[in-house]
C-alpha positions as CSV (number, residue, x, y, z in Angstrom):
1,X,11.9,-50.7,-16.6
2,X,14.0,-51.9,-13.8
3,X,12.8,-52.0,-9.8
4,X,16.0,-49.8,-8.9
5,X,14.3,-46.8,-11.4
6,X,10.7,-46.8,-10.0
7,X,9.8,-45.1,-6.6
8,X,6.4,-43.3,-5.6
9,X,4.7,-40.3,-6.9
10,X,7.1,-37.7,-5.3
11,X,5.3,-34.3,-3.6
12,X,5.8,-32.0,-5.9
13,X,3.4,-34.0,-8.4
14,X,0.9,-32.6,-5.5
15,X,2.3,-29.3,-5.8
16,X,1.7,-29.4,-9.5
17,X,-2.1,-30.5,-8.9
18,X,-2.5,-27.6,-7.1
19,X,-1.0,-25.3,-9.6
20,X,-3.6,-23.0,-11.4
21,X,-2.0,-24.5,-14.9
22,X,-3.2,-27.9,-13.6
23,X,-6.1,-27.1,-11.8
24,X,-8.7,-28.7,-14.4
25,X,-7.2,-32.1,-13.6
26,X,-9.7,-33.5,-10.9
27,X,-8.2,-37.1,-10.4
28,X,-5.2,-39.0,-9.5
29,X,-4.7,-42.2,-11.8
30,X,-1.2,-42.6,-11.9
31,X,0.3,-43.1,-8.3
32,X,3.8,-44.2,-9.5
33,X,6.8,-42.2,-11.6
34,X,9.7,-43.8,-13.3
35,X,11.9,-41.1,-13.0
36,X,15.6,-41.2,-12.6
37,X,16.0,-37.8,-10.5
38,X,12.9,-36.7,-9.0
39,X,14.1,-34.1,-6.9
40,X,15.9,-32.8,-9.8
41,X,12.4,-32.6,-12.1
42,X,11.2,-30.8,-9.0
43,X,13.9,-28.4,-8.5
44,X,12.8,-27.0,-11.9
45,X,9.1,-27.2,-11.6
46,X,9.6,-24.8,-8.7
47,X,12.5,-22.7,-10.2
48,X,9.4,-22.0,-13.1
49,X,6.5,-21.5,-10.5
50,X,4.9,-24.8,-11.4
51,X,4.2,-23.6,-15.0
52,X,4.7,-26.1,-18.1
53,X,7.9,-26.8,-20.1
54,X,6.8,-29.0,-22.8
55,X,2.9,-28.7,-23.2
56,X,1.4,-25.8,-24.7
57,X,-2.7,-24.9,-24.6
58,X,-3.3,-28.5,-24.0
59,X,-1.0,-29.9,-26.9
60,X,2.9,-31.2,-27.1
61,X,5.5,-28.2,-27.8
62,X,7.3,-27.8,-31.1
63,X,10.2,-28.1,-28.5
64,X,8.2,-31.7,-27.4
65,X,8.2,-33.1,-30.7
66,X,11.8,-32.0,-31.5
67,X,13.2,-34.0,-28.0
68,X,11.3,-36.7,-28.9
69,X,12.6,-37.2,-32.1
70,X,16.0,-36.8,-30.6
71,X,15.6,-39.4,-28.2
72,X,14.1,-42.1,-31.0
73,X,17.5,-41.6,-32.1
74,X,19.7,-42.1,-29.5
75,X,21.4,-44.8,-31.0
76,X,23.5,-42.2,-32.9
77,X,25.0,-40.9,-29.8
78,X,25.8,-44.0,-29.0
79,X,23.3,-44.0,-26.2
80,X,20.0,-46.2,-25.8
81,X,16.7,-45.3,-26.1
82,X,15.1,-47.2,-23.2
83,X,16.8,-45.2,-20.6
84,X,14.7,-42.2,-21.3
85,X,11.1,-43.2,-21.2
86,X,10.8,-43.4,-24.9
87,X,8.5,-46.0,-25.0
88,X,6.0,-44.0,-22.2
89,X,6.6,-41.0,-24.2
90,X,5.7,-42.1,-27.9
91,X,2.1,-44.1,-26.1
92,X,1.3,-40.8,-24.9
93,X,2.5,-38.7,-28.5
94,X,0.4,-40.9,-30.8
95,X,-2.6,-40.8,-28.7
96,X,-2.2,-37.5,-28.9
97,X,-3.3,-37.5,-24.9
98,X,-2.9,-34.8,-22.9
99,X,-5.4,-33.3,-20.4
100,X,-5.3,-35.5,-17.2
101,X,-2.2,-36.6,-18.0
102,X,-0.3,-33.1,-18.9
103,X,2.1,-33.7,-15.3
104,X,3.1,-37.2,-16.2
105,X,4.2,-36.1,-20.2
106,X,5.7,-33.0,-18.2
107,X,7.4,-34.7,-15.7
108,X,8.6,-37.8,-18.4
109,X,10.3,-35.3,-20.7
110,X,12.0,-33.4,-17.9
111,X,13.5,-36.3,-16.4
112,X,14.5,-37.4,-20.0
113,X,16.0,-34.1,-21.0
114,X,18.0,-34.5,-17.7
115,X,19.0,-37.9,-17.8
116,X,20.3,-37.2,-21.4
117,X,22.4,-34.6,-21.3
118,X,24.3,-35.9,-18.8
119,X,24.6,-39.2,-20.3
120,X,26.1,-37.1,-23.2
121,X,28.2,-35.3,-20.9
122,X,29.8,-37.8,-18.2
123,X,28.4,-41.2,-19.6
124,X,25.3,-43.2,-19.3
125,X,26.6,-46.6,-17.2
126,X,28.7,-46.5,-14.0
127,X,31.4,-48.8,-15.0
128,X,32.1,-50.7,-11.6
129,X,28.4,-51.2,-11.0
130,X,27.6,-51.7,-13.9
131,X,24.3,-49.4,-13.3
132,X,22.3,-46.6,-14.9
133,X,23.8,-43.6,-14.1
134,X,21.5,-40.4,-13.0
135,X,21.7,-36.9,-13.3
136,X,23.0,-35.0,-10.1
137,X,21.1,-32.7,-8.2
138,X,22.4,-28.8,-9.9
139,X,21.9,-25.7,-11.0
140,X,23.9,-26.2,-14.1
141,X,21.6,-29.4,-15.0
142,X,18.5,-26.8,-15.0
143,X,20.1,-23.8,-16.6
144,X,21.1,-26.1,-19.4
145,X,17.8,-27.2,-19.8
146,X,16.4,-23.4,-19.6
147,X,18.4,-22.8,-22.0
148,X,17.6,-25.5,-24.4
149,X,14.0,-24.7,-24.1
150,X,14.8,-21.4,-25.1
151,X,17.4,-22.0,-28.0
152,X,16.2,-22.2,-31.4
153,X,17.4,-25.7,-31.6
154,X,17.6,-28.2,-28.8
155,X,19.6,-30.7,-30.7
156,X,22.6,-28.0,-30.6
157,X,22.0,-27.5,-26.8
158,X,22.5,-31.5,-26.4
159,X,25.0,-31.4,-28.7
160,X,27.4,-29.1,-26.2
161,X,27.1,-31.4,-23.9
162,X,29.5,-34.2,-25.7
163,X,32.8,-34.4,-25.0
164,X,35.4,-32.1,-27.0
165,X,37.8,-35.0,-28.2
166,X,38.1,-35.5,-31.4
167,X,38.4,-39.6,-31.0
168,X,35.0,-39.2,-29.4
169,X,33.4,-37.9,-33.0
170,X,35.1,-40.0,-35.1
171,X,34.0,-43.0,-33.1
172,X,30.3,-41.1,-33.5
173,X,30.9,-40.2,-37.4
174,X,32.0,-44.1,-37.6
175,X,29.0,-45.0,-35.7
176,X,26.7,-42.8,-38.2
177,X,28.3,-44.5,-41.2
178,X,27.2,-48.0,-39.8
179,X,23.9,-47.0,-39.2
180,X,23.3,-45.0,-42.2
181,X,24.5,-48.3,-44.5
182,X,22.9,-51.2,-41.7
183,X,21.5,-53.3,-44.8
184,X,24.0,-53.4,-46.7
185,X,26.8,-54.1,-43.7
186,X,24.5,-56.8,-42.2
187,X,24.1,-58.8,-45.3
188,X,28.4,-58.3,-46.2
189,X,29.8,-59.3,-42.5
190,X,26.1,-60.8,-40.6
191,X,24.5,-59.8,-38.1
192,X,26.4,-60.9,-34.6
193,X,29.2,-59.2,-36.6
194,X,27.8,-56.0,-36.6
195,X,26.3,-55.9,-33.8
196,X,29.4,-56.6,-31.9
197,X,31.0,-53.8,-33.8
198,X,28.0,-51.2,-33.1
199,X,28.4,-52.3,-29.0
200,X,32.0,-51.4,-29.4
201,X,32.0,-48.1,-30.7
202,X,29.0,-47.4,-28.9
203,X,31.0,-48.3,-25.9
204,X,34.5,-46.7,-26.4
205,X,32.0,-43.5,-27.4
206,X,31.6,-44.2,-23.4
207,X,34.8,-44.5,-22.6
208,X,35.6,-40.6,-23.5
209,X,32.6,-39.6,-21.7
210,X,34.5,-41.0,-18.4
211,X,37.0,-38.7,-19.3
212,X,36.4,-36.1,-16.8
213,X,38.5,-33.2,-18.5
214,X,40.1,-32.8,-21.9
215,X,43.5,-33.4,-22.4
216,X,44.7,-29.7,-23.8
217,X,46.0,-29.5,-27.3
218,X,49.5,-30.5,-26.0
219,X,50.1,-34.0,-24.6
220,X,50.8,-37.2,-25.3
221,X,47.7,-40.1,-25.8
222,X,49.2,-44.0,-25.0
223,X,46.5,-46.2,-26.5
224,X,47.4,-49.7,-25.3
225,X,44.6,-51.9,-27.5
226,X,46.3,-50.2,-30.4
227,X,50.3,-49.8,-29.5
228,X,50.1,-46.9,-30.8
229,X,51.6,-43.9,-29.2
230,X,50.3,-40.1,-30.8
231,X,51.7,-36.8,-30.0
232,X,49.3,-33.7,-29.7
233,X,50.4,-30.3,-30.5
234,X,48.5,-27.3,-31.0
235,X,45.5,-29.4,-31.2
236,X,47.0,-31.7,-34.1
237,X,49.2,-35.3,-33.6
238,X,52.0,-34.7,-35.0
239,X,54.6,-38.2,-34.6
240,X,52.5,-41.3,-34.0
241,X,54.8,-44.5,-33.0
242,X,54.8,-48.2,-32.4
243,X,54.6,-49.4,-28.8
244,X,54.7,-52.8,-26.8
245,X,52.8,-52.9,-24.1
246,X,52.3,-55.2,-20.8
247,X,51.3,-58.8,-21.1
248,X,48.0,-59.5,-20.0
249,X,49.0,-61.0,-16.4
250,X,51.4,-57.6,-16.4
251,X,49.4,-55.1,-17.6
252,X,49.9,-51.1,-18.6
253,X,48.3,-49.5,-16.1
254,X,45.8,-46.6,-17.2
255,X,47.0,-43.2,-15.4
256,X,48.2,-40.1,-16.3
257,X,51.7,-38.8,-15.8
258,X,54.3,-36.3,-17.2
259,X,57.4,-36.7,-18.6
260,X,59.9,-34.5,-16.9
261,X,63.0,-35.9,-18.1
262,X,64.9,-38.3,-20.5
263,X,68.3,-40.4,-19.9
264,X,70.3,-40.9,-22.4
265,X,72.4,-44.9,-22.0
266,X,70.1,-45.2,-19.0
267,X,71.8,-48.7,-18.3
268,X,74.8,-47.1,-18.0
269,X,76.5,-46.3,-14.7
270,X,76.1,-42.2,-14.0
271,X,79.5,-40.9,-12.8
272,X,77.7,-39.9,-9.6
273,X,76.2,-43.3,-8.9
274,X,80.1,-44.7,-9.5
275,X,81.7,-42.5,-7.2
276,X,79.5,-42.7,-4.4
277,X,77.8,-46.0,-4.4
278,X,79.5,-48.6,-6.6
279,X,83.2,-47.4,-6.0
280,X,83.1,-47.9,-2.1
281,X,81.9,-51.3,-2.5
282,X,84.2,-52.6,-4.7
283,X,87.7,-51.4,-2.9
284,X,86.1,-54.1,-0.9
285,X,84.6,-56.5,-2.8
286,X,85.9,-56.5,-7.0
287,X,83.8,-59.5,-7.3
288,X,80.8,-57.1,-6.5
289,X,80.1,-56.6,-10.1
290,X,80.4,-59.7,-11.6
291,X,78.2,-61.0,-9.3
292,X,75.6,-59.0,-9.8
293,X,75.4,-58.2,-13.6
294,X,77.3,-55.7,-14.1
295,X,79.6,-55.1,-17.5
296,X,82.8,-52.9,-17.1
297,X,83.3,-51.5,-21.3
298,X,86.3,-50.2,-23.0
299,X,85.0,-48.5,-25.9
300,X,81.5,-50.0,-26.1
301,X,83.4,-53.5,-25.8
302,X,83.1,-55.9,-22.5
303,X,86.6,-55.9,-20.4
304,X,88.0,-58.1,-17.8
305,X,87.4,-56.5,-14.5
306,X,89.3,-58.7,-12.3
307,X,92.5,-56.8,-12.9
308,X,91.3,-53.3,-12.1
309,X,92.6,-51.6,-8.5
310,X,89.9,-50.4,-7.8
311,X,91.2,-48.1,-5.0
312,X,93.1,-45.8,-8.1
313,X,90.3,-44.5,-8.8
314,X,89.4,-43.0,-5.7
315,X,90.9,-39.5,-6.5
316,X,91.3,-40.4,-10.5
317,X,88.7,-40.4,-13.3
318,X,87.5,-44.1,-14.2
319,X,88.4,-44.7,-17.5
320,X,85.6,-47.2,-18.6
321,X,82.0,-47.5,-18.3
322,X,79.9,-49.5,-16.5
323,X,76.7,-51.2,-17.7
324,X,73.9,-52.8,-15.9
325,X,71.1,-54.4,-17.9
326,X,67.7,-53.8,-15.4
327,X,66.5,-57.7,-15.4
328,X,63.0,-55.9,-15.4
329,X,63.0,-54.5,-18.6
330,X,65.6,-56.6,-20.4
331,X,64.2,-54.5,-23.7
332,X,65.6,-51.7,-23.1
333,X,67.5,-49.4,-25.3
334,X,69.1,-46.2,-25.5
335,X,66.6,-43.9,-24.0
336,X,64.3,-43.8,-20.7
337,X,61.8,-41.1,-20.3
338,X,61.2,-40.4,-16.3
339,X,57.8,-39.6,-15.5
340,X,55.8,-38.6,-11.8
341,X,54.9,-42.1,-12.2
342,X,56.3,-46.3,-11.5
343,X,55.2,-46.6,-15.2
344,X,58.7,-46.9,-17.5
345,X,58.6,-45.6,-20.7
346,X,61.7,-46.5,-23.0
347,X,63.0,-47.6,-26.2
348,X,64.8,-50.4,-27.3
349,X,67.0,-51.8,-29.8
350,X,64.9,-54.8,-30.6
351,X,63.1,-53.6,-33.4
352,X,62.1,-56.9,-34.9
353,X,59.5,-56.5,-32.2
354,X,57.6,-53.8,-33.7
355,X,57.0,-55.7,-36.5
356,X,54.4,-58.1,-34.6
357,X,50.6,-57.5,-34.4
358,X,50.5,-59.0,-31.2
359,X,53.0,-56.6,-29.3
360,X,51.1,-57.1,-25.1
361,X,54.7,-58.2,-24.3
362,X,56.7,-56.5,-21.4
363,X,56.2,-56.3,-17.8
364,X,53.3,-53.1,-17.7
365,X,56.3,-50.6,-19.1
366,X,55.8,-49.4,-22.6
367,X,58.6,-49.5,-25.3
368,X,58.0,-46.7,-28.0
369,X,59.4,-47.2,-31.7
370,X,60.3,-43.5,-32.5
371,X,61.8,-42.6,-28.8
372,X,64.6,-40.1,-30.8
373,X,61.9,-37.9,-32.8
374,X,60.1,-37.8,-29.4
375,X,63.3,-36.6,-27.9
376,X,63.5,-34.3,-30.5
377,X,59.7,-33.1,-30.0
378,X,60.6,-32.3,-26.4
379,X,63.8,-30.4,-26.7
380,X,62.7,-28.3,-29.8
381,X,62.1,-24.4,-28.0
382,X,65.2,-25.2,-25.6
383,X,68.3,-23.5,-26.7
384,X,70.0,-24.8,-24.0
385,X,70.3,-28.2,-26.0
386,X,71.5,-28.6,-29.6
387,X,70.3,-31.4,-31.3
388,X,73.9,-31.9,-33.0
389,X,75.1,-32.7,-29.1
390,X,72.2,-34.6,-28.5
391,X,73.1,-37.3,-31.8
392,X,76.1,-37.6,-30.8
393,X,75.3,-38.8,-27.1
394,X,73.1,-41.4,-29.0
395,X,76.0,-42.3,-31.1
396,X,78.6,-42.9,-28.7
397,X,77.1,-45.4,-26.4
398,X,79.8,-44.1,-23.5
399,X,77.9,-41.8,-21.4
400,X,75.1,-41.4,-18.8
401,X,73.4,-38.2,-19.5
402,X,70.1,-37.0,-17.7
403,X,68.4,-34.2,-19.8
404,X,65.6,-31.8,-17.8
405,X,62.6,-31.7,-20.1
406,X,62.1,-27.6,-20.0
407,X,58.3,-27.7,-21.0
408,X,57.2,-31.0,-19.2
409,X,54.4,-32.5,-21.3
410,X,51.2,-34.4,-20.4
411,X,51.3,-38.2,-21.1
412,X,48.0,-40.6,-20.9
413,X,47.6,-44.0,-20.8
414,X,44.4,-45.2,-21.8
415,X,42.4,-48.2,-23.1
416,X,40.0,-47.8,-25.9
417,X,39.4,-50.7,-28.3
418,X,38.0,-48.6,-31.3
419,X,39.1,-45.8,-32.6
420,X,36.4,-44.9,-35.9
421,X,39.2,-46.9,-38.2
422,X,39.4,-50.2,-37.0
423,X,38.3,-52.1,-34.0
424,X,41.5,-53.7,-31.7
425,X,42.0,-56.8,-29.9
426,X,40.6,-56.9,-26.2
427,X,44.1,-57.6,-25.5
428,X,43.6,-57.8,-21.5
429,X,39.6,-58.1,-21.9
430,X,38.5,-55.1,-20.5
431,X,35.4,-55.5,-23.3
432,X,33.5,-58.3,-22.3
433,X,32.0,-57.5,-18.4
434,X,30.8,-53.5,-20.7
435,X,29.4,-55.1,-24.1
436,X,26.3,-56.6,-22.2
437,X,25.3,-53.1,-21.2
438,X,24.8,-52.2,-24.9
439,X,22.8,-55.0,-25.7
440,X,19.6,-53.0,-26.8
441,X,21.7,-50.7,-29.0
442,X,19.7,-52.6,-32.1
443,X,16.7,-54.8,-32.0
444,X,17.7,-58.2,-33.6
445,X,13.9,-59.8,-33.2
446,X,13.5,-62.3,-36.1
447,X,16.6,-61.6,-37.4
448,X,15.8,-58.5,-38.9
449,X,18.1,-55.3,-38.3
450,X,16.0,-52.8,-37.0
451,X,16.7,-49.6,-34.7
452,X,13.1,-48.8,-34.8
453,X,14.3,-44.9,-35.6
454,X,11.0,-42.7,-35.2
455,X,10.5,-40.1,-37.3
C-alpha cells in the first residue's frame, strides 16, 4: 500500500478495546491501520455504541463473506481490488482468524465498504492529482452502509450507488462481456490488446462517475472522440448526427450550455445590424465593404457594389442582402444555434466532410450533419412556428431570421473514448496521463490472463 494511505492507530481503536464486545482482547499487536477515512470508520463505531458490524460470536458475518466476494470482484465495476484491503482481508478470511484481531477485520471492512461505495458513486481517482480518492466525512456515507448491513442483499445496496446513465452500464455490460470471454479475446487480439481495451472502459466507466448529476431525460450529449451528436427525449435519443469537432491545438471545450436560439442565413446581414451599424458607415465610406469581406447579393448572386448610393437607403428598404463569411468558421452553413456559451454550434454545406473518419477539424466550434431535423426537434410543441415557414427560410437563402427556442434544451459537451460498441481515437489525448491508473485492473504475470476472481 502506498505511504499517503497509512497513518497511526487512530483513538477510537482504544475506544473499541475498551468496549465490553472487545474486552477479552488483552494485547495490542497491531499499532498501524491502512485506512482511507478513519474518522469516518469511527463516526460509525460510535453511532453503533462500539458494537460489531461484520463479526458475529467470534466468526465473519454472512454479510462479511458476501462483501468480500464483492470486492474480489471489483474488476467488474470497473474498479480495483487493491484499493480496498483485499489482500489484508482474504489473509485474515482463510485463516479463519478472529479473536485478537476482531477490531482490525472490523475496522478493514468498514473502511472498505466506505471507500467503495463512493468509488461507485463519485469515482475512485482524482483526475488532476492523479490520487486515490476517499470517502468524505457524512451521515449519508453511514446510513448507506446501515442500510446495507441491514438489506437482504448488499450487492443491491452497492449497486444504487452507480451512476443512472445508461452509457455508464453499457460500458459495464461491455466490460462484463470481456471478462466473461478473457481466454478466448486474449488469444484472438493478445494480450497488450486487451488490456488496453479493459483500462479504457474501465476508465470512461470513470468518466460518468465524475458526472456530478444526471443529465434529465431531455438534452442534448456532444461526444467529441466519437463526432457524434445524440438527442435525448423522454429518456430515449431520438436523432443521432455527424459532427466535426476542434483540431487538437483548437480543441472543443467540455462544458455544458443551452441552446436558446437558432439563426437562420446567420452570415447574412440582419436588417437591424444594416440600418444601424453598416448603413452609417458606408454613406461615408462605400469601399467599407469590399474591404472588409463583405458580399452585397441580388437574388443569392454577388453584385457590384460600387454603384449603390448608399444614402437612398436611409429612409428606403435596401433591396439586396448582404453576406459576411465569419473568417473563424469559414464552414459555416445555413444555421447557427446560440447558446449561454463562446462555444459555436452550426452546420454547414460542406458535406463531403462528414464523410471522413478523422473529422478533429475546426477551430473548437462543432459543425453538426443533421442541423434541420434538430431545428425541427426544437420547434415541434411551438405553434407559433410552422415548419412549412421554417423550409422555406432555408430555401431562399435571402433572409436573416433569429428564432427564440420556446423550451430551451440542455446541451453537453463531453469526452469519452468508449462507448460499450467501439473504442475511439484519443483524438486530443486526454487517455494517456488516466490509463496508468488502471494498470492493476488484470494481472499479466507470466503472460497469463488472470483477474485472480475469488470465489
Amino acid at each position: 500500500m502506498g505511504k499517503r494511505y497509512k497513518m497511526i492507530l487512530p483513538t477510537f481503536i482504544l475506544l473499541l478495546f475498551s468496549s465490553p464486545i472487545f474486552a477479552h482482547q488483552d494485547t495490542l499487536l497491531f499499532d498501524t491501520c491502512i485506512l482511507h477515512s478513519p474518522e469516518l470508520v469511527q463516526d460509525f463505531y460510535k453511532s453503533r455504541n462500539y458494537e460489531p458490524a461484520w463479526t458475529k460470536e467470534g466468526k465473519f458475518s454472512v454479510k462479511a463473506y458476501s462483501f468480500i466476494h464483492i470486492l474480489s470482484n471489483a474488476h467488474y465495476y470497473g474498479l480495483q481490488a487493491k484499493h480496498y484491503h483485499l489482500l489484508e482481508l482474504m489473509e485474515l478470511k482463510e485463516k479463519q482468524v478472529l479473536g485478537s484481531h476482531a477490531w482490525e477485520i472490523e475496522s478493514l471492512l468498514t473502511d472498505s465498504f466506505f471507500t467503495f461505495a463512493h468509488h461507485l458513486r463519485a469515482g475512485q481517482m482524482d483526475n488532476e492529482k492523479l490520487t486515490i480518492k476517499k470517502a468524505g466525512k457524512t451521515r449519508m456515507d453511514i446510513s448507506i452502509l446501515d442500510q446495507a448491513l441491514n438489506s437482504p442483499s448488499i450487492k443491491n445496496v452497492l449497486d444504487n450507488q452507480e451512476p443512472s446513465h445508461v452509457q455508464y452500464h453499457h460500458l459495464k455490460a461491455k466490460l462484463h462481456e470481456i471478462l466473461n470471454n478473457k481466454n478466448t479475446l486474449w488469444s484472438t487480439i493478445g494480450s497488450e490488446a486487451l488490456k488496453t481495451e479493459i483500462q479504457t472502459i474501465a476508465l470512461n466507466m470513470e468518466r460518468w462517475r465524475w458526472e456530478s448529476k444526471d443529465f434529465g431525460d431531455r438534452h442534448i450529449l456532444i461526444n467529441i472522440p466519437s463526432y457524434m451528436m445524440e438527442v435525448w427525449e423522454d429518456g430515449k435519443m431520438i436523432l443521432a448526427s455527424k459532427t466535426i469537432v476542434g483540431s487538437a491545438r483548437m480543441q472543443t471545450p467540455i462544458l455544458d450550455s443551452q441552446i436558446e436560439k437558432f439563426i437562420i442565413h446567420p452570415t447574412l446581414v440582419s436588417e437591424e445590424i444594416f440600418s444601424s451599424e453598416l448603413l452609417p458607415i458606408l454613406t461615408k465610406d462605400p469601399t467599407y465593404l469590399s474591404r472588409n469581406g463583405y458580399d452585397v447579393m441580388d437574388d443569392g448572386k454577388s453584385i457590384d457594389a460600387s454603384n449603390i448610393i448608399w444614402e437612398n437607403y436611409k429612409y428606403e428598404p435596401f433591396p439586396y442582402t448582404i453576406s459576411k463569411q465569419d473568417v473563424n468558421h469559414k464552414l459555416m452553413g445555413r444555421l447557427r444555434f446560440e447558446m449561454d456559451s463562446v462555444t459555436l454550434l452550426h452546420d454547414s454545406e460542406a458535406k463531403h466532410l462528414f464523410i471522413r473518419n478523422f473529422r478533429a477539424l475546426t477551430g473548437g466550434c462543432v459543425i453538426i450533419d443533421k442541423a434541420e431535423q434538430l431545428v425541427f426537434h426544437l420547434v415541434k410543441n411551438d405553434n407559433n412556428v410552422h415548419l412549412s415557414q421554417l423550409q422555406e427560410l432555408f430555401d431562399s437563402k435571402s433572409s436573416y431570421t433569429e428564432v427564440e427556442v420556446m423550451q430551451p434544451i440542455q446541451i453537453y459537451t463531453r469526452y469519452f473514448t468508449a462507448d460499450g460498441n467501439q473504442i475511439f481515437t484519443d483524438i486530443y489525448g486526454k487517455d494517456l496521463p488516466l490509463l496508468t491508473f488502471f494498470d492493476d485492473m488484470v494481472d499479466w504475470d507470466k503472460g497469463n490472463y488472470n483477474l485472480q476472481r475469488i470465489r
